[in-house]
N, C-alpha and C positions, 0 to 999 in steps of 0.2 A: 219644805219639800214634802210632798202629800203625797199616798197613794196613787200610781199611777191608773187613770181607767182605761175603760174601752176605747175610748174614741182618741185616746194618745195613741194606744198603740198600732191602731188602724194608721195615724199619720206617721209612724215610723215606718215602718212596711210600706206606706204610701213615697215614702224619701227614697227606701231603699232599692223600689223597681226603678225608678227614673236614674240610679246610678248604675254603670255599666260594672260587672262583675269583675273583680281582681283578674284572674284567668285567662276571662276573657279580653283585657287590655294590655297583657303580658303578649296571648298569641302576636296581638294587632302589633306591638311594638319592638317586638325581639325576632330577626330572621332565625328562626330554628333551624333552618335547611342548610344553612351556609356552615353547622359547627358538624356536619355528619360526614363528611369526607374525611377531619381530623379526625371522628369517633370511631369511623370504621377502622383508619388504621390501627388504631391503638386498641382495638376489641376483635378484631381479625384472628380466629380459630380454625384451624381447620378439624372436623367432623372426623370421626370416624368410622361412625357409621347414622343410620337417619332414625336410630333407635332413640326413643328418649324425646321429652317435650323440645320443642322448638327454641331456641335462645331468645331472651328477652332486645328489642331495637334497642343499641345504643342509645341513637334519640331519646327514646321516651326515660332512660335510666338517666342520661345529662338532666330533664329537665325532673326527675324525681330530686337528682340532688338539688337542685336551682329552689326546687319549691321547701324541700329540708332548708335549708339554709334561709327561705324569704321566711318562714312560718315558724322556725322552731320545733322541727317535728322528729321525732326518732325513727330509726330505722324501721323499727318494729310497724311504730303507727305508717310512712310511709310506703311499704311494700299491703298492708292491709286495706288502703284506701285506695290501689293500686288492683289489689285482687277485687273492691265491691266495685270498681267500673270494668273490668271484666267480665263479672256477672252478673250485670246488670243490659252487658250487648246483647 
């Protein structure tokens, strides 16, 4: 097992566009839409006033913990990876 060179690593790169993204095979495969009507219920607040940021979509919190649990990931790292595709819209 030698030194890996350039032109390996250009053909792993070269593998790894032709495979379709984790993420992206989860959307394709899982109805997301169908667990949101349980989610609301069970996440249902009522405001008291419109003071204060927005509450975070049930949704998108089911599938933070879905990707915790596929990934191994802590809470910590989770809501971080969470805030850089926020600010990155």
């Amino acid at each position: 097992m030698g030194q890996r060179g350039f032109w390996d690593e250009q053909h792993r790169v070269a593998k790894l566009k032709t495979k379709k993204p984790v993420l992206e095979r989860l959307s394709e495969s899982i109805p997301w839409e169908s667990f949101r009507p349980l989610l609301e219920t069970g996440y249902a607040q009522e405001r008291k006033s419109n003071a204060g940021r927005r509450r975070i979509d049930p949704l998108i919190l089911f599938k933070m913990l879905v990707l915790q649990q596929l990934f191994n990931l802590s809470v910590g790292v989770t809501f971080r990876l969470r805030l850089m595709t926020l600010s990155s819209r």
